[in-house]
C-alpha positions as CSV (number, residue, x, y, z in Angstrom):
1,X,-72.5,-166.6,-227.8
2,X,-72.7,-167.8,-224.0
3,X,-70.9,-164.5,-223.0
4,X,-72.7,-162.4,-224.9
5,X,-76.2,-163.7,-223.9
6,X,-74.9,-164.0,-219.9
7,X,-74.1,-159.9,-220.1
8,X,-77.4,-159.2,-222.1
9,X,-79.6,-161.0,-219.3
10,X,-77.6,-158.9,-216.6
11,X,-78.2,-156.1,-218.6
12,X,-82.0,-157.2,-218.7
13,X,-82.0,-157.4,-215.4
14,X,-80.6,-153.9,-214.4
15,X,-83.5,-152.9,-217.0
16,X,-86.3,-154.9,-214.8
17,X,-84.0,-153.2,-211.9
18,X,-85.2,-149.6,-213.2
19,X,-88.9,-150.9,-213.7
20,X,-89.6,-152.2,-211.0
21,X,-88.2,-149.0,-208.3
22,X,-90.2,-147.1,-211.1
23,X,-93.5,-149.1,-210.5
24,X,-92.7,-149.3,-207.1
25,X,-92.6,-146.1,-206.0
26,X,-94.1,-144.0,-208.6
27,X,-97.3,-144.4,-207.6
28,X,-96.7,-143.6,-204.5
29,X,-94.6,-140.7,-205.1
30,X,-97.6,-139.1,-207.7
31,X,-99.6,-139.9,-204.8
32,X,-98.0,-137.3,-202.3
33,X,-97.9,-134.7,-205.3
34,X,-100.5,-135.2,-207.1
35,X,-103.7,-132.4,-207.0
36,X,-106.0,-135.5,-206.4
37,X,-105.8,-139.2,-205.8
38,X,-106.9,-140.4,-208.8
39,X,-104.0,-139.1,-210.7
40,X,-101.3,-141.1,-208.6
41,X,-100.3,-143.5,-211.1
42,X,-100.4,-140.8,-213.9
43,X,-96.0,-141.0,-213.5
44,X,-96.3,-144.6,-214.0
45,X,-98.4,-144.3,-217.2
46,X,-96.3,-141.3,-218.4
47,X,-93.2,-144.0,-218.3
48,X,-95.3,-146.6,-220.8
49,X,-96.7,-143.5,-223.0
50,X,-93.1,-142.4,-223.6
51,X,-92.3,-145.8,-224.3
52,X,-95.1,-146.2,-226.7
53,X,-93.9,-142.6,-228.4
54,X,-90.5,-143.5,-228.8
55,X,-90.9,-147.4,-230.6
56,X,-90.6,-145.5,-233.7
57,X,-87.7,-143.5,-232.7
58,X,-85.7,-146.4,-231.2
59,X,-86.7,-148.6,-234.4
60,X,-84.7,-145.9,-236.7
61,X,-81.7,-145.4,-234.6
62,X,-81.4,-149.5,-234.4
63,X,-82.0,-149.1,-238.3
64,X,-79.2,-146.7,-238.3
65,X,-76.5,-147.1,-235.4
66,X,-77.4,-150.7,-234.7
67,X,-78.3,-152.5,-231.4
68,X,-74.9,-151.7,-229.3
69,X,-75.3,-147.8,-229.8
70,X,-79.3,-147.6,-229.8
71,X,-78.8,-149.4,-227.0
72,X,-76.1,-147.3,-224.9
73,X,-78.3,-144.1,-226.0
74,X,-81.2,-145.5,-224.0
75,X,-79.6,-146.2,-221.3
76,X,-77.9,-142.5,-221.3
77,X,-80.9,-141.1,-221.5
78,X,-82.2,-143.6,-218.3
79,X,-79.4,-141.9,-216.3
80,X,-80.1,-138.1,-217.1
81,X,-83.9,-139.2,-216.6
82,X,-83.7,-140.6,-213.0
83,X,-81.4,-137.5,-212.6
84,X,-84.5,-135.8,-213.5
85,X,-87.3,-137.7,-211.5
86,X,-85.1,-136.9,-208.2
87,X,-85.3,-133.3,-208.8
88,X,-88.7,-133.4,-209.8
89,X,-89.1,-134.4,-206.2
90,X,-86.8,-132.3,-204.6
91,X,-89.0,-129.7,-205.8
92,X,-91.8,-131.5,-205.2
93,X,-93.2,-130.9,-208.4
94,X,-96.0,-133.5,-209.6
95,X,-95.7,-132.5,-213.7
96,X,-91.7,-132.4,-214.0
97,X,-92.0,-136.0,-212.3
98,X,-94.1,-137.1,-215.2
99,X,-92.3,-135.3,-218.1
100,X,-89.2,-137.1,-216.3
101,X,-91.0,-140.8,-216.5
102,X,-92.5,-139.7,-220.1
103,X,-88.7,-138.8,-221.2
104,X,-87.2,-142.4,-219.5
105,X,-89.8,-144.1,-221.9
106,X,-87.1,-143.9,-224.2
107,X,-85.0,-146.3,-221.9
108,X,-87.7,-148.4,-221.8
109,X,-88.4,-148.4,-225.4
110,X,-85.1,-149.8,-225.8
111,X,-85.0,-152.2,-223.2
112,X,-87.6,-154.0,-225.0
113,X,-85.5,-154.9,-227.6
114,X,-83.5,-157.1,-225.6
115,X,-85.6,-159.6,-225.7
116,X,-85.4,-159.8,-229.6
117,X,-81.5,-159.3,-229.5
118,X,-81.4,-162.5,-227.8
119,X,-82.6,-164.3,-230.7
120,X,-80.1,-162.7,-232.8
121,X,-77.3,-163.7,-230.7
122,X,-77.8,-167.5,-230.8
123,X,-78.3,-170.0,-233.6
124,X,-82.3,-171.0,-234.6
125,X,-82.5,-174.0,-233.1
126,X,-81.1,-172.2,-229.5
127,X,-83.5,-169.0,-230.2
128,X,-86.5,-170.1,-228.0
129,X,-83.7,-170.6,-225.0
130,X,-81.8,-167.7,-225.4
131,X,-84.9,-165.6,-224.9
132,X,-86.1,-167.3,-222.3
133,X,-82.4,-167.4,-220.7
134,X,-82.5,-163.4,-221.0
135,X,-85.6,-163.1,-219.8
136,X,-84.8,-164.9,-216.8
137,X,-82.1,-162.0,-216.0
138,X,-84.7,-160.4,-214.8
139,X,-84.1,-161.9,-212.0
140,X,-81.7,-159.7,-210.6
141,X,-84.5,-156.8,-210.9
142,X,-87.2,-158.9,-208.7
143,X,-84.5,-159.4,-205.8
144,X,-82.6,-155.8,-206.4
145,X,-85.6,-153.9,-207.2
146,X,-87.8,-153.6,-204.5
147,X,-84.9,-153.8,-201.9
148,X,-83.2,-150.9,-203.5
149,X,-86.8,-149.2,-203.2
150,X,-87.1,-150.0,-199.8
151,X,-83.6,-149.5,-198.5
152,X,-83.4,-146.0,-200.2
153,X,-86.5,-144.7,-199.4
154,X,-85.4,-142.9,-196.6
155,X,-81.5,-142.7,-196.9
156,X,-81.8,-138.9,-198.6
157,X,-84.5,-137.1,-196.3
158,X,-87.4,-136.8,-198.4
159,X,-89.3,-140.4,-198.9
160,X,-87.8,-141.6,-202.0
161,X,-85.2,-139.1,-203.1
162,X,-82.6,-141.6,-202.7
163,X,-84.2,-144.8,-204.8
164,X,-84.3,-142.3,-208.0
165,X,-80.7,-141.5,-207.6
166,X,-80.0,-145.0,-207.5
167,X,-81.0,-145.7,-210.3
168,X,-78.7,-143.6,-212.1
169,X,-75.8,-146.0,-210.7
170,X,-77.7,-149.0,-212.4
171,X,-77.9,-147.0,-215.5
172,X,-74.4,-145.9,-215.1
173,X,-73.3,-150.0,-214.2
174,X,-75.5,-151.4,-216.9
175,X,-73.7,-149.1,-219.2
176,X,-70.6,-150.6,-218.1
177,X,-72.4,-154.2,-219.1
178,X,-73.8,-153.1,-222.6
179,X,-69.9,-152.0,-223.8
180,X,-69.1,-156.0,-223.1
181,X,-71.4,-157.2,-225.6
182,X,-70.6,-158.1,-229.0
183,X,-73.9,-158.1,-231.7
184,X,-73.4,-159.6,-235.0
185,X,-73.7,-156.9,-237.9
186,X,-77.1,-156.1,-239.6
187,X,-77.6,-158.7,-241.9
188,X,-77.4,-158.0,-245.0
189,X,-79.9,-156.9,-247.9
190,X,-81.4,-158.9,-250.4
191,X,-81.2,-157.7,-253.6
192,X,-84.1,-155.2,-254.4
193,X,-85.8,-156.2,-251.4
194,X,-85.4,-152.8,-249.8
195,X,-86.5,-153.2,-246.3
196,X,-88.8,-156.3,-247.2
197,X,-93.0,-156.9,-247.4
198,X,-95.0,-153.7,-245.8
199,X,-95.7,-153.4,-242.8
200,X,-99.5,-153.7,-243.2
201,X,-98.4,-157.2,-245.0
202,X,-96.9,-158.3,-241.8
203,X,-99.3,-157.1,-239.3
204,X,-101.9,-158.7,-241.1
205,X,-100.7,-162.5,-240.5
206,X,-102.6,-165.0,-238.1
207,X,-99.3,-165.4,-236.3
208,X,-98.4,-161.9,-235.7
209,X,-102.0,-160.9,-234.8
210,X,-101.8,-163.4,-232.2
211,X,-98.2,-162.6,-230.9
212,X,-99.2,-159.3,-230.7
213,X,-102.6,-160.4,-228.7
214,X,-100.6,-161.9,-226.2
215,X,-97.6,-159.5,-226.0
216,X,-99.6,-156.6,-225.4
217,X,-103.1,-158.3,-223.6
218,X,-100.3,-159.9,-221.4
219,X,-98.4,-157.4,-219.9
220,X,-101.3,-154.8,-220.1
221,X,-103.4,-157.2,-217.5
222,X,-100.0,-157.9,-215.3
223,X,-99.4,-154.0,-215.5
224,X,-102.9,-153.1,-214.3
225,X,-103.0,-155.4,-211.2
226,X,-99.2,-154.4,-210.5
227,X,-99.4,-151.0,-210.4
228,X,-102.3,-150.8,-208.4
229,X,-101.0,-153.4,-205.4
230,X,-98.4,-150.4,-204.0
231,X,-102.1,-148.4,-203.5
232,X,-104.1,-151.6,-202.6
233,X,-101.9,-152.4,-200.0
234,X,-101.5,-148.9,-198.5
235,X,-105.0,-148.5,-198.2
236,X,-105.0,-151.7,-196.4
237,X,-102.8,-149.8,-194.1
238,X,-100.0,-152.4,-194.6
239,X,-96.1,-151.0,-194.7
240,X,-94.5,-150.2,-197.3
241,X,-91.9,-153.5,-196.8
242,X,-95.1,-155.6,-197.3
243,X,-95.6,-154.1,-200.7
244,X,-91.8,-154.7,-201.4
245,X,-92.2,-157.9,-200.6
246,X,-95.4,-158.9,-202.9
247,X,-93.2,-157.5,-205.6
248,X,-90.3,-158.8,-205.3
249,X,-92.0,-162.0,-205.5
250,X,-94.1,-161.1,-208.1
251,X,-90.9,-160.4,-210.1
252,X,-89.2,-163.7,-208.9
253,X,-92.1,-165.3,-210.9
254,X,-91.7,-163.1,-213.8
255,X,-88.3,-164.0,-214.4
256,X,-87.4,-167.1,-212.7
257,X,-89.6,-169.4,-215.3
258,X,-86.8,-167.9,-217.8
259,X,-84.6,-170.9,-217.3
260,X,-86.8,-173.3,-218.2
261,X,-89.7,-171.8,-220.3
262,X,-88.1,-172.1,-223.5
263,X,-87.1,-176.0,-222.9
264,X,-91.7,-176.2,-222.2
265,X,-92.1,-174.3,-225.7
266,X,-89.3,-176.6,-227.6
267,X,-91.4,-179.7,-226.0
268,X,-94.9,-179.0,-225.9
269,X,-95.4,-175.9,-228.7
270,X,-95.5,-172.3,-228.0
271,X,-99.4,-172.0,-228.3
272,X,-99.5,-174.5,-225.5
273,X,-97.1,-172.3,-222.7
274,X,-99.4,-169.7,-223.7
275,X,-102.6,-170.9,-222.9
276,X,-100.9,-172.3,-219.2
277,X,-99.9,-168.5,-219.4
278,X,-103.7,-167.4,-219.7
279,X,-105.0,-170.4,-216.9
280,X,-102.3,-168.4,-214.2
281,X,-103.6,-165.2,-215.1
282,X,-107.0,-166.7,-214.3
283,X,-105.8,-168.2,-211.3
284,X,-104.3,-164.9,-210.2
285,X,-107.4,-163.4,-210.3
286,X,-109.2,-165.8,-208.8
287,X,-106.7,-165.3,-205.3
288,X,-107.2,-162.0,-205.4
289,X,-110.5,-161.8,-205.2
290,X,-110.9,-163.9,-202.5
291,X,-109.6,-161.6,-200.2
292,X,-107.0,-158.7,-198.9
293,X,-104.6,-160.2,-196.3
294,X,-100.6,-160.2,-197.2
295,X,-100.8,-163.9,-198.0
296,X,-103.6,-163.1,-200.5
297,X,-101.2,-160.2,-202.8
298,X,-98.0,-162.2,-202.6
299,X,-99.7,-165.4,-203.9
300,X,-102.0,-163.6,-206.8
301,X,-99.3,-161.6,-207.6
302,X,-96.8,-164.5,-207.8
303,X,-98.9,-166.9,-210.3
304,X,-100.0,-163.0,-212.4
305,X,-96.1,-163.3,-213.0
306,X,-95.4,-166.5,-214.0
307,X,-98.5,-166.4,-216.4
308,X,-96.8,-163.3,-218.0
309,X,-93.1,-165.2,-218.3
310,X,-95.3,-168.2,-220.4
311,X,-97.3,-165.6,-222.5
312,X,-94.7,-163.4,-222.9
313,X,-92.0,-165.9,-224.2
314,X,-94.2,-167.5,-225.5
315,X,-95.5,-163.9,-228.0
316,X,-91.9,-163.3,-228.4
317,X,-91.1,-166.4,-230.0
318,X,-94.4,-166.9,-231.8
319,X,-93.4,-163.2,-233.2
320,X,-90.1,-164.3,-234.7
321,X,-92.2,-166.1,-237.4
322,X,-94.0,-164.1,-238.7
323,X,-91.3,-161.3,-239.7
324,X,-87.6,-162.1,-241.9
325,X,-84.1,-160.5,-240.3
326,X,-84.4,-157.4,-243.2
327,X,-88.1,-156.5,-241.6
328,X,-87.3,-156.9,-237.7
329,X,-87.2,-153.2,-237.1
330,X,-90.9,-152.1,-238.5
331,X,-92.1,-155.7,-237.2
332,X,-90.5,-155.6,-233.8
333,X,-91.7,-151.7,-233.3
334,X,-95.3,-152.8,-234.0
335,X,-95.2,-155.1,-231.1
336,X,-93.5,-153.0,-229.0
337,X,-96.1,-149.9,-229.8
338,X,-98.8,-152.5,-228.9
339,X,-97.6,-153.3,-226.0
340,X,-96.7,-150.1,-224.7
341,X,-100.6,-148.6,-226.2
342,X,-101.4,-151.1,-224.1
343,X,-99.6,-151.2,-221.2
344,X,-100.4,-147.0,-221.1
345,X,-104.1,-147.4,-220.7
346,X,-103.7,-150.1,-218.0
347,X,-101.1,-147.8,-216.0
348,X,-103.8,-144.9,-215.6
349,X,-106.8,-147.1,-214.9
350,X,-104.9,-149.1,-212.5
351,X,-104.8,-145.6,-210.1
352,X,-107.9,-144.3,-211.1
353,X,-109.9,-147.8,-210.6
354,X,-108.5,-148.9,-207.2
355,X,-108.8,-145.1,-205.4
356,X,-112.4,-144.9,-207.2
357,X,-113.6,-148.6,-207.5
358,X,-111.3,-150.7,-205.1
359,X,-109.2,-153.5,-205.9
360,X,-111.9,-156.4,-205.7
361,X,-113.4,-154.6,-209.2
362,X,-109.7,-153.6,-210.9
363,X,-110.0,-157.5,-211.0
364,X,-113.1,-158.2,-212.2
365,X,-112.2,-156.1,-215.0
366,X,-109.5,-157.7,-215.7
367,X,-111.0,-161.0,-217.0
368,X,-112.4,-159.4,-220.2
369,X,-108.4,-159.0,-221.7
370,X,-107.3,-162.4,-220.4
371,X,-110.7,-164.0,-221.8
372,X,-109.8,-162.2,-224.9
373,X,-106.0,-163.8,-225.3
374,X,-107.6,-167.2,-224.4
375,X,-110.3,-166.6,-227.4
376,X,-107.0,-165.4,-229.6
377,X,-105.0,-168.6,-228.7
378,X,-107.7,-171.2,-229.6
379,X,-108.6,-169.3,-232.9
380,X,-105.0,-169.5,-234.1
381,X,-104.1,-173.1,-233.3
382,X,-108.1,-174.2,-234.8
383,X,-106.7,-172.3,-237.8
384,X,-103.5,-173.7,-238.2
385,X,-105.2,-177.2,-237.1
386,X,-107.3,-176.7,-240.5
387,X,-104.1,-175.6,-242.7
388,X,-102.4,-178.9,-241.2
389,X,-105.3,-181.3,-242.5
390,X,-105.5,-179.3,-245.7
391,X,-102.0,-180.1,-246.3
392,X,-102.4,-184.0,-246.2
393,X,-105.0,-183.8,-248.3
């Protein structure tokens, strides 16, 4: 088990490797290519709407193949696509570098299953720490992400050119990783179950309304303020090390919680980490608006990624609740549609809000989802509150 779950967080963290160059320089690559400004981040969105159009896809060859293959097919199709994206380029054309990012979707469609494979890997009363443990291999993507953006930027001519053919070495290493890992089989059918309760059965629970809330609200408020701090900071006129910097300690709080979050949700209850979650978020927010210096990014940006690590555990576990092992694919595609839905919106408005609106109202806005998670989180735990005094009678 300890193997397995040590190879899937490197594994995890070659994924966070690919997202982050992506995040890091796509918006900045759309920027030189794109007919006008506001459409920079458009290859950054086009990576979360391929992910969003492939959930169902990946959920059926999971169904089918199982995790190892499903798995190793995402990550092919992560090499051919940063292939791709280099060309695109090369030839310094704006649309095949979004069909390129739309197409590695698939990649990251797949890489969000790792989370859930953790789970699977370890016994029940581990599964909260072996999620978190993975998680925290991301890691390795917030200190070899935006270094391997920075360091490559330059080494092939044009700006760039050289970080997206990294990234088919990662893909290429973390395929090498993936082969390593042994996943238990599919477990096995009940009886006339078929593939268990509807989906429209599961997605209507409190607990899977609310893990979904947080998954998705979560990572869509983290996405819009990181994807726009690349442009913030340009038009700042600070370097492009700066911004390699803010993220790579941005992703350092992401991930780094990931060794300990799980023991916070065994002691004090999931619904508690996820509220701390929301109060950083808050906090975040609250730094960046009170100004624009370097100080000001890499601290707002630091606590925005340690709130997602608590709400994003914390949705992950909360999930496994609410679905049993036969309905994981449907129920863990849901999410994962949610999120990316989500996560697409956020990616586009994040460009089009900072080059039209500025950064000090891309954060104003972005109380209205985190106020919203809050509002989810207290009317779950009032709600199970009531079913716990119910109970006793």
């Amino acid at each position: 088990m300890k193997k397995n779950l040590w190879l899937l967080a490197i594994a995890q963290g070659l994924f966070l490797t690919n997202n982050v160059v992506f995040i890091a320089i796509n918006g900045l690559v759309g920027l030189t290519l794109a007919p006008v400004a506001w459409m920079a981040t458009l290859p950054v969105m086009g990576y979360v709407v391929g992910g969003a159009m492939s959930t169902g896809l990946v959920a059926r060859s999971q169904q089918r193949w199982g995790r190892k293959t499903s798995f190793q097919l995402g990550l092919l199709v992560a090499l051919l696509t940063a292939l791709l994206c280099a060309l695109a380029l090369y030839l310094r054309s704006f649309w095949l570098l979004v069909a390129g990012t739309v197409i590695a979707g698939y990649y990251s469609a797949n890489g969000q299953l790792y989370r859930f494979a953790a789970g699977e890997l370890a016994p029940p009363s581990f599964r909260e720490k072996a999620v978190s443990l993975v998680l925290a291999g991301g890691l390795l993507g917030a200190v070899v992400g935006p270094n391997l953006a920075n360091y490559t930027r330059e080494s092939m001519g044009a700006p760039f050119l050289g970080s997206y053919l990294s990234l088919a070495v990662v893909a290429l290493v973390s395929m090498a990783v993936m082969a390593g890992i042994q996943f238990p089989p599919e477990p096995p059918k009940a009886a006339g179950s078929g593939g268990g309760r509807p989906l429209r059965e599961i997605v209507r629970q409190p607990v899977f309304i609310v893990s979904t809330v947080g998954a998705a609200l979560g990572y869509g408020v983290m996405n819009l303020l990181m994807a726009a701090t690349p442009l913030a900071m340009d038009v700042c006129g600070m370097p492009f090390s700066d911004a390699a910097l803010v993220l790579e300690w941005h992703v350092i709080g992401m991930f780094a919680p990931g060794f300990f979050t799980g023991h916070l949700i065994k002691r004090f209850g999931v619904l508690q980490i996820m509220g701390v979650g929301v109060a950083l978020n808050l906090a975040c927010i609250v730094v960046a608006l009170s100004g624009q210096d370097l100080h000001q990014f890499l601290v707002g940006l630091f606590l925005l990624g340690v709130g997602w690590n608590f709400l994003f555990t914390g949705s992950t576990t909360l999930a496994m609740q609410a679905y049993r092992p036969e309905e994981k694919d449907k129920a863990q595609a849901a999410i994962n549609f949610a999120v990316f839905a989500t996560m697409a919106v956020t990616s586009f408005a994040s460009g089009a809000l900072v080059t039209t609106q500025g950064w000090t109202l891309l954060n104003v806005g972005s109380l209205a989802p985190v106020a919203l998670t809050g509002v989810a989180l207290v009317w779950l735990a009032l709600r199970r509150r009531r079913e716990a005094e119910i109970q006793r009678g």
